[in-house]
C-alpha beads as a LAMMPS data file, in Angstrom:
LAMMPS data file: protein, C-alpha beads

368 atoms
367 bonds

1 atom types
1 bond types

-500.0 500.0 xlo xhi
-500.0 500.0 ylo yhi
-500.0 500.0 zlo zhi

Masses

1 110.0

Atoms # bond

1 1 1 27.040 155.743 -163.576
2 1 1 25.494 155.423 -159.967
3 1 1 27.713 156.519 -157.194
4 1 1 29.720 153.815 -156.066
5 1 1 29.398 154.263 -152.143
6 1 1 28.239 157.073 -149.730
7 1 1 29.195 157.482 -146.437
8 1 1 27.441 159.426 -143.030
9 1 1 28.920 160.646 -139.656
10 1 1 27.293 157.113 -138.731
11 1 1 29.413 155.178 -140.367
12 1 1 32.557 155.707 -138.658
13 1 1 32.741 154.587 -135.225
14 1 1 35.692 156.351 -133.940
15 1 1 33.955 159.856 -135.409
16 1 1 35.561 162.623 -132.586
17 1 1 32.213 164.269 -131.375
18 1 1 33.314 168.030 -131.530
19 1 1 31.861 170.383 -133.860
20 1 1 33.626 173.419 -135.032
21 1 1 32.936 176.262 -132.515
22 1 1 30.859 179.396 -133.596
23 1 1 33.697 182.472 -134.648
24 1 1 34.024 184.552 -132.285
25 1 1 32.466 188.195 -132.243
26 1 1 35.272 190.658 -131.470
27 1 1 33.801 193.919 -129.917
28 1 1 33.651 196.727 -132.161
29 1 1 36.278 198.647 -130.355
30 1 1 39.383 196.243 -131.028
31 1 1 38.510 196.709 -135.133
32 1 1 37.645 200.178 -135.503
33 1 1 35.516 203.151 -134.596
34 1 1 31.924 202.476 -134.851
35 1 1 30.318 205.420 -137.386
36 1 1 27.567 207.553 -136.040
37 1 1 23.873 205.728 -137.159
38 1 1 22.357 208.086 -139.983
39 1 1 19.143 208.841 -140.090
40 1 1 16.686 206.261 -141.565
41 1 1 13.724 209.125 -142.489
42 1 1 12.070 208.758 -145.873
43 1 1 12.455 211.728 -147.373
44 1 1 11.997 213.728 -150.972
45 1 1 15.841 213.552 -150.808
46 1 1 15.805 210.104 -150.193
47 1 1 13.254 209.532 -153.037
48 1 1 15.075 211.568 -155.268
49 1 1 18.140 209.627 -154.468
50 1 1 17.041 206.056 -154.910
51 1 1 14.441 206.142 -157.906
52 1 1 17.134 204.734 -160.028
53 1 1 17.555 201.854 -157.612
54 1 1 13.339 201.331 -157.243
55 1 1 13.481 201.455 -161.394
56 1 1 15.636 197.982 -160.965
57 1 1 13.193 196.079 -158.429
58 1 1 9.416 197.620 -159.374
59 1 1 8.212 194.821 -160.813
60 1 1 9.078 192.496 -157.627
61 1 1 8.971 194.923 -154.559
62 1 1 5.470 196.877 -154.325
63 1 1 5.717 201.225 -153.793
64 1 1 4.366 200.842 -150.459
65 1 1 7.318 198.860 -149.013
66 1 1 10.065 201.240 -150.451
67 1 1 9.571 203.739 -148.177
68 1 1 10.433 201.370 -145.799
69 1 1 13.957 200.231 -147.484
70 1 1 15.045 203.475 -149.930
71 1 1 16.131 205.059 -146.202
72 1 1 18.353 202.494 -145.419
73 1 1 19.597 201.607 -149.044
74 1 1 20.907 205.029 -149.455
75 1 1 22.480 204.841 -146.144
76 1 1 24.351 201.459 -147.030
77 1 1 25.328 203.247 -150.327
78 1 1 27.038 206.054 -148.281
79 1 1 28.815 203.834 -146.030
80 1 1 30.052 201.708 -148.363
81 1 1 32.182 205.200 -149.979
82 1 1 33.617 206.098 -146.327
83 1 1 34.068 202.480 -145.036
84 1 1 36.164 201.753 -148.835
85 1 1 33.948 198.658 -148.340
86 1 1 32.180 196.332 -151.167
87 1 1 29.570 193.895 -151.175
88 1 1 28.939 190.730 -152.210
89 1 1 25.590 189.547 -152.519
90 1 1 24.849 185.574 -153.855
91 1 1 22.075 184.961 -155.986
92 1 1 19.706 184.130 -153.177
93 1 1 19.735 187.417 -151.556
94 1 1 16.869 189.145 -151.971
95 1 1 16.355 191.484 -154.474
96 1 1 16.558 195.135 -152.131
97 1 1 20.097 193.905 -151.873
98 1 1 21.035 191.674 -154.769
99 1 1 19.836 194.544 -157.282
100 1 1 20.309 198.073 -154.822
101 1 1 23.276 197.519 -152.120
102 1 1 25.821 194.927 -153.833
103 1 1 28.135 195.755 -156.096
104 1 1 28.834 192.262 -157.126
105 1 1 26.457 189.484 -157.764
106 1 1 26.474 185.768 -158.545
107 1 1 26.715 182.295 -157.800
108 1 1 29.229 180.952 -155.454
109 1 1 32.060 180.150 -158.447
110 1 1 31.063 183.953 -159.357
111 1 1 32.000 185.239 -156.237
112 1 1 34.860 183.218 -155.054
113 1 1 36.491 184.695 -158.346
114 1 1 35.373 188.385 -158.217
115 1 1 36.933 188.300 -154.696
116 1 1 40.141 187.574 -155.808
117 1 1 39.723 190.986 -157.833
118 1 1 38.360 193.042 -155.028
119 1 1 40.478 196.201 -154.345
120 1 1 38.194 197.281 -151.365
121 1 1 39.618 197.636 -148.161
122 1 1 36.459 195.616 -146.748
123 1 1 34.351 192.926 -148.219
124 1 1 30.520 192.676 -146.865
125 1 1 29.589 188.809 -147.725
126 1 1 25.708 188.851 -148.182
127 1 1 25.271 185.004 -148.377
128 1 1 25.712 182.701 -145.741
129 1 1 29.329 182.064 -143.319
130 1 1 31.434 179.901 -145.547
131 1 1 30.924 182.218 -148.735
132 1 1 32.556 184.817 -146.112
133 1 1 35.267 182.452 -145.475
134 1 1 36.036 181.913 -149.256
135 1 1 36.747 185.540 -149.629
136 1 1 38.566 185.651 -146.675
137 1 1 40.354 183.302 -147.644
138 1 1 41.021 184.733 -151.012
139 1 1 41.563 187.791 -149.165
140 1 1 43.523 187.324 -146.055
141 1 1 44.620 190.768 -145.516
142 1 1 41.447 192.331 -146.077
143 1 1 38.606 192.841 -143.567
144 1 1 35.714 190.339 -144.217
145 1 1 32.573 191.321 -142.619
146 1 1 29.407 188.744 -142.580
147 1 1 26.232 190.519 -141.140
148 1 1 25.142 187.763 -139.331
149 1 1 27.517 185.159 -138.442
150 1 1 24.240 182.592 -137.455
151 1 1 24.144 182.527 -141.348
152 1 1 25.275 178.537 -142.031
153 1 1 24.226 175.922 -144.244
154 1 1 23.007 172.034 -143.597
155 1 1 25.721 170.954 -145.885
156 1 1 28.659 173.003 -144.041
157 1 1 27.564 172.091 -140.963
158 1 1 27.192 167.801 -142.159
159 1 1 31.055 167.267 -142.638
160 1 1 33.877 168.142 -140.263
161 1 1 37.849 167.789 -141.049
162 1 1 38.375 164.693 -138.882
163 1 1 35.384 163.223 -141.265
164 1 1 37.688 164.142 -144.151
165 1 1 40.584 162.913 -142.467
166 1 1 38.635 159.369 -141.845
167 1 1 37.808 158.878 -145.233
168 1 1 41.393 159.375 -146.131
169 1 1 42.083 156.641 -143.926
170 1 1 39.319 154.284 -145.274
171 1 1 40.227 155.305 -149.029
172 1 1 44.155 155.477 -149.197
173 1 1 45.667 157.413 -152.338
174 1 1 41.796 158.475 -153.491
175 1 1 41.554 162.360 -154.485
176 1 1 38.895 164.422 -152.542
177 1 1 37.155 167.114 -154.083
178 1 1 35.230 169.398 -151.490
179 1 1 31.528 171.244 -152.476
180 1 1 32.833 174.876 -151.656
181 1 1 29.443 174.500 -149.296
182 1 1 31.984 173.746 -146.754
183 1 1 33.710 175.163 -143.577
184 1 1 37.572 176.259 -144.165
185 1 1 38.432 173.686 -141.910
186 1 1 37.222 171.024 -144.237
187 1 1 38.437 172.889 -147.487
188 1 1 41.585 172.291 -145.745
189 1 1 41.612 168.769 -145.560
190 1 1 40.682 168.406 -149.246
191 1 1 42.901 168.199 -152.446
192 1 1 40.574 171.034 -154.599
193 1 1 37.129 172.376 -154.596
194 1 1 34.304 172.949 -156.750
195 1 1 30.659 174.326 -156.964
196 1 1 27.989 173.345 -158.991
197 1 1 28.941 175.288 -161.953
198 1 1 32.628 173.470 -162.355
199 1 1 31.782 170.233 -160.252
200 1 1 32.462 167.434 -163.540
201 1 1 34.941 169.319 -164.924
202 1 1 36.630 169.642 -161.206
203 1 1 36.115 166.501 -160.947
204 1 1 37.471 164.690 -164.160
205 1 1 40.338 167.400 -164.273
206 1 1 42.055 164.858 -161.429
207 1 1 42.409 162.307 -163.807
208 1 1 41.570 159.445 -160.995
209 1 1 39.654 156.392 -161.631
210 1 1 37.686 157.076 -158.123
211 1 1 37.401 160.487 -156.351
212 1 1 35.623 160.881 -153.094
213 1 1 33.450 163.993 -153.188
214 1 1 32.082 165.736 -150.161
215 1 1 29.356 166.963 -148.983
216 1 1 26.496 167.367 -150.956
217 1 1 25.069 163.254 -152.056
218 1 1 22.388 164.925 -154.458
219 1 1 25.615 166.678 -156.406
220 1 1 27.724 163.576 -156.240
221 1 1 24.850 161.759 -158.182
222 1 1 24.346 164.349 -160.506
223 1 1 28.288 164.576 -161.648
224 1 1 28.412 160.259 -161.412
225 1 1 25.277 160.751 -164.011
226 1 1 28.269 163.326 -166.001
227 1 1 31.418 160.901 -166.057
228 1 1 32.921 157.681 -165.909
229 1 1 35.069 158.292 -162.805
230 1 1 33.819 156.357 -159.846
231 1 1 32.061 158.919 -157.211
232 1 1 32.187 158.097 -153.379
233 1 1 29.786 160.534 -151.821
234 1 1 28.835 161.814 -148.627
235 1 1 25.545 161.908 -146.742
236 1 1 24.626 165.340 -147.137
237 1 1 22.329 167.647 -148.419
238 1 1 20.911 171.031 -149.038
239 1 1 17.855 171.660 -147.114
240 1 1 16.062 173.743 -149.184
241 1 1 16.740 171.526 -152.676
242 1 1 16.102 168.470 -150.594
243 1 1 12.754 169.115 -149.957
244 1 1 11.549 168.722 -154.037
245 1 1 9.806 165.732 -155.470
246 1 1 9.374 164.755 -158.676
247 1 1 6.072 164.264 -158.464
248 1 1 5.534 168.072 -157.565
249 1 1 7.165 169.084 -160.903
250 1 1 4.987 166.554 -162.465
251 1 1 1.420 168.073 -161.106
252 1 1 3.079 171.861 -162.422
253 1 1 2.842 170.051 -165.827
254 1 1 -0.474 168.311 -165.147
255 1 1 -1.455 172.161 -164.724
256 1 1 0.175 173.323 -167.133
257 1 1 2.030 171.535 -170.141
258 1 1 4.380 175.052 -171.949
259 1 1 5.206 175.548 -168.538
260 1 1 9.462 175.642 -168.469
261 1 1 10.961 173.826 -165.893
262 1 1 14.661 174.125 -164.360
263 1 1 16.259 172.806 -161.803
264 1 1 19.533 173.294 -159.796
265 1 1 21.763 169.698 -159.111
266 1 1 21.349 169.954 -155.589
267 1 1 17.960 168.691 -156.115
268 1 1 17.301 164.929 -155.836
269 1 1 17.827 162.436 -158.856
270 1 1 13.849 162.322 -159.268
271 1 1 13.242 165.853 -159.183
272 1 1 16.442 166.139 -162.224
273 1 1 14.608 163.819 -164.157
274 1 1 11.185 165.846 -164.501
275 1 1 13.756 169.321 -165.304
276 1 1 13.798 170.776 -168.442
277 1 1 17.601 172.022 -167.812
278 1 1 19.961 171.582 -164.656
279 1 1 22.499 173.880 -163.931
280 1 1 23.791 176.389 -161.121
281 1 1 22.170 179.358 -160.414
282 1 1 24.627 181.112 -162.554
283 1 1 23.581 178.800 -165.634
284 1 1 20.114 178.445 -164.801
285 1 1 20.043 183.056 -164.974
286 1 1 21.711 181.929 -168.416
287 1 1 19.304 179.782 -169.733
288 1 1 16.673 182.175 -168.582
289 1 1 18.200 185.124 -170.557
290 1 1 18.985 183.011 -173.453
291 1 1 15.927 180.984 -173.776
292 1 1 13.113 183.744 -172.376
293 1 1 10.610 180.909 -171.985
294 1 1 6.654 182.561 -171.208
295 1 1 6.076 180.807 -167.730
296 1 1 8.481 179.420 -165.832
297 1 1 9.939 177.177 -162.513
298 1 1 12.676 177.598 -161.326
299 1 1 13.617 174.990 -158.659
300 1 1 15.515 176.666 -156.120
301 1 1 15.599 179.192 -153.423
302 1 1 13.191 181.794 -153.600
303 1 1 14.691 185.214 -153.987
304 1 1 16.338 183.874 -157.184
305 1 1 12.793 183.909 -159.067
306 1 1 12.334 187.634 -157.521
307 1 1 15.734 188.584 -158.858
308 1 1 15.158 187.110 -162.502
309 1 1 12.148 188.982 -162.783
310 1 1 13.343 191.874 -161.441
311 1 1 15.690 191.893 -164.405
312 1 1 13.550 189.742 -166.945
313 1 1 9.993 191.279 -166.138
314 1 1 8.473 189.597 -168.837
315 1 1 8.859 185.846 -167.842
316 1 1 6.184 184.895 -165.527
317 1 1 7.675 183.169 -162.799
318 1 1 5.388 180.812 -161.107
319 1 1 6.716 180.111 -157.250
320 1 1 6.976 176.424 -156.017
321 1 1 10.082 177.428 -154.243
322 1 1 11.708 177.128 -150.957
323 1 1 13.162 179.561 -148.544
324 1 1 17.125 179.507 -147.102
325 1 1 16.600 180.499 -143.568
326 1 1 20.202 181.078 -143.764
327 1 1 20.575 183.340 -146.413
328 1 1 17.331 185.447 -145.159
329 1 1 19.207 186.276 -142.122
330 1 1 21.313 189.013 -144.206
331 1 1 18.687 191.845 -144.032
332 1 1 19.031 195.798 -145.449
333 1 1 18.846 196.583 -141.542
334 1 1 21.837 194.068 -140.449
335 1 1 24.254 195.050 -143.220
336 1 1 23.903 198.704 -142.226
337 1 1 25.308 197.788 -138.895
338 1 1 27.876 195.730 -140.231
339 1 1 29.513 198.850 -142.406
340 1 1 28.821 200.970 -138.821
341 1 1 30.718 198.700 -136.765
342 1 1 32.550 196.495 -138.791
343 1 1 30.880 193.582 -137.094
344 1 1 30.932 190.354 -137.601
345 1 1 34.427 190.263 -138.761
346 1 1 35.046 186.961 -140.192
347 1 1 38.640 185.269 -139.011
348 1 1 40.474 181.984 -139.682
349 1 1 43.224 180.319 -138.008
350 1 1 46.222 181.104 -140.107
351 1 1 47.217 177.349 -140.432
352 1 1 43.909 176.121 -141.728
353 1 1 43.921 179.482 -144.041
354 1 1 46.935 178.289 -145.561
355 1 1 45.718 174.873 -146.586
356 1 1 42.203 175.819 -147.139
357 1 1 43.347 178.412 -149.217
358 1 1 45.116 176.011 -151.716
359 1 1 41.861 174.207 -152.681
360 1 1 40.043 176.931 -153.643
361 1 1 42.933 178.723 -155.620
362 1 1 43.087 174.867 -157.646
363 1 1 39.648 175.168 -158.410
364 1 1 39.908 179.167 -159.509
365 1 1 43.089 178.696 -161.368
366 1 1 41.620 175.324 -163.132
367 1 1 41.963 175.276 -166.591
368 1 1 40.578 172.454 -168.673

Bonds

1 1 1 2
2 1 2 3
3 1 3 4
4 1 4 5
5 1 5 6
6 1 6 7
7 1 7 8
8 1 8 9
9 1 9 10
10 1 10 11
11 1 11 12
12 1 12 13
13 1 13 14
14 1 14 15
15 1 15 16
16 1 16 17
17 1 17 18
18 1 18 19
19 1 19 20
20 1 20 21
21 1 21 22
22 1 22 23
23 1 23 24
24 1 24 25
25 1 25 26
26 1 26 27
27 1 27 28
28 1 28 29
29 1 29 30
30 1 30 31
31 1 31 32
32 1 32 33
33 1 33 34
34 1 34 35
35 1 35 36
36 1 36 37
37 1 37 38
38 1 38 39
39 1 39 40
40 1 40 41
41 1 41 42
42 1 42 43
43 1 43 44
44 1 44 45
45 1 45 46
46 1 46 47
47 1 47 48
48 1 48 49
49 1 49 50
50 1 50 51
51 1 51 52
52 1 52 53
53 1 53 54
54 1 54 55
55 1 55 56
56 1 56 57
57 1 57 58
58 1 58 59
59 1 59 60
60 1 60 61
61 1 61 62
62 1 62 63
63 1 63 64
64 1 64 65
65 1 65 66
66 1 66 67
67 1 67 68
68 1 68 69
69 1 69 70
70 1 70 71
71 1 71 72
72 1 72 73
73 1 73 74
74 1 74 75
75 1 75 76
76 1 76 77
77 1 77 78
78 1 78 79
79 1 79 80
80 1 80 81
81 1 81 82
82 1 82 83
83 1 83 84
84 1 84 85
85 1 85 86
86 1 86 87
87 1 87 88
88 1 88 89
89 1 89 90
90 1 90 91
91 1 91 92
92 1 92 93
93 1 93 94
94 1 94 95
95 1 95 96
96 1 96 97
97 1 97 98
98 1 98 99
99 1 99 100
100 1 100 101
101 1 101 102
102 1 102 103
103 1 103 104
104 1 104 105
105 1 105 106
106 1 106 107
107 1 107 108
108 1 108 109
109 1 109 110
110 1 110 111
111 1 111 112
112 1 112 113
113 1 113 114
114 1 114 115
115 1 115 116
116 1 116 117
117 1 117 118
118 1 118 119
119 1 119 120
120 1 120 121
121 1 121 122
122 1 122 123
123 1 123 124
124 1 124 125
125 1 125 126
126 1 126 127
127 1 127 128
128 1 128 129
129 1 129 130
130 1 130 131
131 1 131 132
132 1 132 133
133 1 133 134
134 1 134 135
135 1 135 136
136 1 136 137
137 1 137 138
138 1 138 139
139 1 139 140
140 1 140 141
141 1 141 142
142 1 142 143
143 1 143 144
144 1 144 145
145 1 145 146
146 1 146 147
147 1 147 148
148 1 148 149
149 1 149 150
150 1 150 151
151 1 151 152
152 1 152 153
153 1 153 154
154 1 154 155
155 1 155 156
156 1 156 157
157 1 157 158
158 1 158 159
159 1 159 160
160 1 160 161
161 1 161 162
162 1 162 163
163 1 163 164
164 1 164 165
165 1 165 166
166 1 166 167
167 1 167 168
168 1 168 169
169 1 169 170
170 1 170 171
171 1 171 172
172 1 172 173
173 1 173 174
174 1 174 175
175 1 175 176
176 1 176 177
177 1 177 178
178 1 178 179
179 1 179 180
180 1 180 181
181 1 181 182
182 1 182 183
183 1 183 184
184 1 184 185
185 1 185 186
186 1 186 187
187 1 187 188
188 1 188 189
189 1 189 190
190 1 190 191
191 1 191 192
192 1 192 193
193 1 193 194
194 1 194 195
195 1 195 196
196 1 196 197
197 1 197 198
198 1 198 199
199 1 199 200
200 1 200 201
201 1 201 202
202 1 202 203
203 1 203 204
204 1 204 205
205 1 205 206
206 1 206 207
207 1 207 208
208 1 208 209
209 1 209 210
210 1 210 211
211 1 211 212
212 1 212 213
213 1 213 214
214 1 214 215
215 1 215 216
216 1 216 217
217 1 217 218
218 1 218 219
219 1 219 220
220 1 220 221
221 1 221 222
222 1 222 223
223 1 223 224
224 1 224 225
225 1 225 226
226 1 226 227
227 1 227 228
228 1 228 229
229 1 229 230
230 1 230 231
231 1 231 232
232 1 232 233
233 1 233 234
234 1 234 235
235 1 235 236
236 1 236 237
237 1 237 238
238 1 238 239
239 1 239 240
240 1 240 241
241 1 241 242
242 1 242 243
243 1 243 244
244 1 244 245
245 1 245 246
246 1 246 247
247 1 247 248
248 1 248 249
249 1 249 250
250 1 250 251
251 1 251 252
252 1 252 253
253 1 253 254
254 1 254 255
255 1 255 256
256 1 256 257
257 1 257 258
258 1 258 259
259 1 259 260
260 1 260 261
261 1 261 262
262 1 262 263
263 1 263 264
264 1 264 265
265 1 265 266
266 1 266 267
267 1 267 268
268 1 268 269
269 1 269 270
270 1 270 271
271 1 271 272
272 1 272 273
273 1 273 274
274 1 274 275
275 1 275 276
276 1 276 277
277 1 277 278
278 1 278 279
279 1 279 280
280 1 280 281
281 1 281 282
282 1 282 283
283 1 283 284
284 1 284 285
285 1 285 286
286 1 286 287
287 1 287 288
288 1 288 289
289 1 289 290
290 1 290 291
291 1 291 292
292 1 292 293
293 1 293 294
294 1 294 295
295 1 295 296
296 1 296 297
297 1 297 298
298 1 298 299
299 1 299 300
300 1 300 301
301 1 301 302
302 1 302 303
303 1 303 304
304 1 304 305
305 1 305 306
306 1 306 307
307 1 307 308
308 1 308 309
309 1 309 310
310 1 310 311
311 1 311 312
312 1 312 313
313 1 313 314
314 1 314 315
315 1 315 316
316 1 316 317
317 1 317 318
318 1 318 319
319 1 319 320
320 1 320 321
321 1 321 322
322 1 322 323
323 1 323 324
324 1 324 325
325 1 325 326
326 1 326 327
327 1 327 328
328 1 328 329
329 1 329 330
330 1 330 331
331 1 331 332
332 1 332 333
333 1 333 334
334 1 334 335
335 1 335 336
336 1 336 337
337 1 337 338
338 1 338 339
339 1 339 340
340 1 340 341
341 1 341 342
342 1 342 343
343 1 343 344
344 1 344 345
345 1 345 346
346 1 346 347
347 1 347 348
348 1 348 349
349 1 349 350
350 1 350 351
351 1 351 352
352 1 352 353
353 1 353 354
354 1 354 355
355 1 355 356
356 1 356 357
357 1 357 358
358 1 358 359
359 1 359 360
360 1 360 361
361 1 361 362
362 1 362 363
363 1 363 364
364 1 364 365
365 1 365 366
366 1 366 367
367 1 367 368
């Protein structure tokens, strides 16, 4: 069914004007003892070392450019042994550190749940600030590094927890369910999260004739289009799924008719509609693997095509995609300073951790 009402920051008059501020950046000293910087020199060693790791990425990174990254790769390997440090890298990385520096890969439900697993004395998020505040959250006595806190996200950054609290007010006794593509702050205000992987099942697992569910209004349409359950949405939106159009996905057929199409639900309701499957990124990998179609779109970020082909090199990917300036500011070069200094050391006020905490462990521990 449509959604039955969506709501903006305009729509509430009394809407406090503050914005979260920007965590702070402690100075390497107060955390630890920055390691010496080792030296980045391509080298037979260095060949020698990493021609396991160029096997995984040769058909989506050229020979010319590893010289460039093997130095640094086996450097972030190292560190990651004397630092006792894993990382984390979402699907969207790209795919010198999705398929050679992380030790764990997925989609945001993926990660939330390896983190609760993570022995590691330090967790390096390679995605953007509130995946790093999940597993912080998940992990409150760990360190949680982010390599570049500037790493946010439209739909984060569209809600704050007094917007929460006003559509409490405005909807009394209504459930809210929370996008994890929000701050910690907001997570704290909600009743449970979700991602795009669990979002209808989330949803319907309240049991609520009407659930307000924040931020992402794209999502909220797709999981009203899923259930009977009345969907109050929010006016936000991803700013790299935003940007499709149907008719673009049309003219790909126009080109070419076996082309596959697929399609992640952040996308808008016209866009859906042309997709030959819509899923997360974790499902649409799935479909991929399972279905091995000859040419293919997949309607998402970019480094997500890389990183299929990387793994699947014969699907030919074609490339109407759009970049995450967010998630491309996690480079090889930023998460080697993060395991030297242990910067930037993602913290959260202990009485926002608490609450915040409790929606995501609902959503983890859901079972239905």
């Amino acid at each position: 069914m449509p959604i039955t009402a969506i709501y903006g920051p305009d729509d509430f008059a009394k809407r406090p004007q503050d914005r979260p501020a920007s965590p702070a950046r402690r100075p390497a000293g107060e955390r630890g003892l920055a390691l010496p910087r080792p030296s980045l020199a391509w080298t037979p060693e260095v060949e020698r070392a990493t021609a396991h790791l160029y096997d995984r990425v040769k058909d989506v990174i050229p020979p010319i450019e590893w010289p460039l990254m093997a130095p640094t790769i086996k450097a972030i390997n190292e560190l990651k042994k004397a630092r006792n440090a894993v990382i984390l890298a979402h699907n969207y990385q790209t795919p010198e550190i999705f398929h050679c520096v992380a030790d764990i890969g997925g989609d945001s439900l993926q990660l939330a749940v390896e983190a609760t697993k993570v022995k590691s004395d330090v967790i390096v998020q390679c995605g953007v600030h509130f995946m790093a505040e999940t597993s912080k959250l998940l992990n409150p006595d760990k360190t949680v590094l982010i390599p570049d806190s500037r790493a946010g996200c439209s739909l984060a950054a569209s809600i704050t927890g007094a917007d929460v609290r006003l559509l409490r007010e405005k909807f009394p006794g209504v459930p809210v369910v929370a996008y994890v593509n929000t701050s910690a702050e907001v997570k704290a205000e909600v009743d449970i999260c979700c991602t795009s992987s669990n979002a209808v099942q989330v949803v319907e697992s309240l049991r609520a004739p009407s659930v307000i569910f924040l931020p992402d209004q794209y999502l909220a349409k797709y999981v009203a289009s899923k259930t009977d359950v009345k969907i109050i949405a929010w006016k936000g939106a991803c700013e790299v799924h935003e940007r499709f159009t149907g008719a673009e996905l049309r003219s790909y057929r126009e080109a070419d008719p076996s082309v596959q199409i697929i399609a992640h639900p952040e996308c808008p309701p016209d866009v859906l509609a042309e997709a030959d499957f819509t899923g997360s990124t974790a499902h649409m990998i799935n479909w991929v693997r399972e279905k091995r179609p000859k040419r293919l779109v997949m309607i998402t970020e970019c480094s997500m095509a890389d990183n299929v082909r990387a793994e699947l090199p014969d699907v030919e990917m074609l490339r109407p995609c759009n970049l995450c300036p967010h998630m491309k500011r996690i480079t090889l070069s930023n998460i080697l300073d993060s395991l030297l200094t242990l910067q930037e050391e993602v913290t959260i006020d202990p009485a926002i951790a608490a609450r915040a905490r409790r929606s995501v462990e609902r959503m983890i521990n859901l079972k239905n």
